[in-house]
N, C-alpha and C positions, 0 to 999 in steps of 0.2 A: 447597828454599828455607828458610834459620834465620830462625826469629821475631825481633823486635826485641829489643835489650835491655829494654825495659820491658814489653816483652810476658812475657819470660823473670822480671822481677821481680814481676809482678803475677800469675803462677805460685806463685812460693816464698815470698807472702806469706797468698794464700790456701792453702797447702800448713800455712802454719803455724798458721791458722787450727783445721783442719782435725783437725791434730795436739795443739791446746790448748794451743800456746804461745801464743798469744792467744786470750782469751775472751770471746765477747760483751758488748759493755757497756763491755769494757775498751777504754783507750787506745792506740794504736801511738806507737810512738817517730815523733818531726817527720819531718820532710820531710829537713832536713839530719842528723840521725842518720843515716837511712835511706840517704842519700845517700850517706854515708861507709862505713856499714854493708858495701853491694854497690857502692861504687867507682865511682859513677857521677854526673853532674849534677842537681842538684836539680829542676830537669825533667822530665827522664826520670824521677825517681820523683812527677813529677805527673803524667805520663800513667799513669805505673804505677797511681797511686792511682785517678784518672779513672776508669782500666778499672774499678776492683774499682768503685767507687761507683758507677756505671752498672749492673752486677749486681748490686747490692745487698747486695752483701759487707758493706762500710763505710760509716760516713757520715763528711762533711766537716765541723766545726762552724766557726764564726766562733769566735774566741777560745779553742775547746776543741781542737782537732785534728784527727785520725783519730780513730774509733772505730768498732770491731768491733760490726759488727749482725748479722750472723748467717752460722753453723757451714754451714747448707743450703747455704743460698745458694753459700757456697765450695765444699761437694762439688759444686754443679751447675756451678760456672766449672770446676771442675775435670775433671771429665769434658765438657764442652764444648771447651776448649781441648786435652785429648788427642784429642778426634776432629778437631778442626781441626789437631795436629799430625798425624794418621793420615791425615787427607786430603790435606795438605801433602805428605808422605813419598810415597803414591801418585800425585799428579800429579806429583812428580819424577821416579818410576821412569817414568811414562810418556812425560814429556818424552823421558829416555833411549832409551827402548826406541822412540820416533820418530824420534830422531837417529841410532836405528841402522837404522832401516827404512828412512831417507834415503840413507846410504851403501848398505847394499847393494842399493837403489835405482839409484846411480849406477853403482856398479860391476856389474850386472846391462846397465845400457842399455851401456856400455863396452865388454862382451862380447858385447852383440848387432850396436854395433855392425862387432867385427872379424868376428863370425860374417858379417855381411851382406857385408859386404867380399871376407871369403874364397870366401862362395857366388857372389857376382858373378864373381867371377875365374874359378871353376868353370867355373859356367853357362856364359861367355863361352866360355874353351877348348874347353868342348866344344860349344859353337854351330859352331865353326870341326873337326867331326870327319867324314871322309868316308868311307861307306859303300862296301866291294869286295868284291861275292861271289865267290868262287874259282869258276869256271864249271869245265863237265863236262871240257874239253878242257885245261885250263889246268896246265901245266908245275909247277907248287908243288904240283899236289896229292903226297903223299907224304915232303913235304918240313918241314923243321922249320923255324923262322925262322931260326933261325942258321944254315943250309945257305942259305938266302935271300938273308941278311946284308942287307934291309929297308934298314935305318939308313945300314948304311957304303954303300951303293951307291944310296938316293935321295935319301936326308935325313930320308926322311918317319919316325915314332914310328907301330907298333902297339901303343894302347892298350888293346886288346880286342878279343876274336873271340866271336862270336855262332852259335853251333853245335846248330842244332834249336830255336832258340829261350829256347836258355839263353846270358848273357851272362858271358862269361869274360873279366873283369876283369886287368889286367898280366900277358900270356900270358909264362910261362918262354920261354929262346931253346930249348929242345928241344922247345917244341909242337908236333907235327905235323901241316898241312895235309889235310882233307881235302875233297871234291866240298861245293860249298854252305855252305862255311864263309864265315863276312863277316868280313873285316876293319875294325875300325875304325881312320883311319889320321888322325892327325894332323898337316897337311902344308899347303904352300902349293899352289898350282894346280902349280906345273910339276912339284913333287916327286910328285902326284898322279897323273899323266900318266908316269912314271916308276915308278910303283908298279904303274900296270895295264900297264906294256910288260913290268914284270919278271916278273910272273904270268899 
């Protein structure tokens, strides 16, 4: 956030202060010098003035003008007002660095929610997966799936076969069958029923 303009004038007056272009005791040029001086409305170097007279920079006189009361006083506006611009400057970057915790905020729940999305669709598919253990007698033992041919002849998709309790995830079509191996088969009821005639 930039200070006001007359915050920034009652800066560069007590600056000059400070530097001994004004000297205690002494006069400031008027209101409309000043005015003209830094380009701004007569106004605004009355609030300018305000500030400093408030810190006891300057006093105001009836009939006399500005005048410069004291050097201190301006070092202490002066380091008062860079820490208010220091502290100014740090809730900026904070603001930022919130507005950016906001977006990847949003863009976090975004992802979570196509993650949830995609997991459901998972989950679902394979809610709908049916378990076929290749029994002792059963004709596939020996056999690959492609010797099978599974798909072209029920419909049904082997996802996985479960062999001693390890789960073997998109079996190749040259895996070979054997005793006790489970298929998992993902299929409708009839193709299901044609999965276990074929084995």
């Amino acid at each position: 956030m930039e200070p006001a303009k007359y915050q920034e004038i009652a800066n560069e007056i007590a600056h000059s202060v400070v530097l001994g272009e004004y000297r205690e005791g002494e006069k400031i040029h008027g209101r409309s010098t000043l005015a003209g001086r830094f380009n701004v409305s007569p106004e605004t170097i009355r609030r300018a003035i305000a500030i400093l007279q408030n810190e006891d920079v300057v006093d105001v006189r009836q009939g006399v003008g500005i005048i410069v009361r004291s050097k201190l006083q301006a070092e202490k506006f002066l380091r008062s007002y860079n820490q208010k611009n220091e502290i100014q400057t740090f809730l900026g970057e904070l603001r930022k660095l919130i507005d950016n915790r906001r977006a990847i905020d949003r863009e976090i729940d975004i992802l979570l929610n196509k993650v949830q999305t995609y997991a459901d669709r998972f989950i679902s598919r394979w809610n709908d997966v049916e378990e076929i253990e290749i029994e002792k007698n059963s004709e596939a033992i020996g056999k690959s799936l492609r010797e099978l041919k599974v798909r072209e002849l029920t419909g049904a998709t082997v996802v996985g076969i479960v062999r001693n309790g390890i789960e073997n995830f998109s079996p190749g079509p040259g895996f070979v069958l054997t005793e006790g191996d489970i298929l998992l088969v993902v299929s409708s009821v009839q193709e299901q029923i044609k999965v276990r005639d074929l084995i």
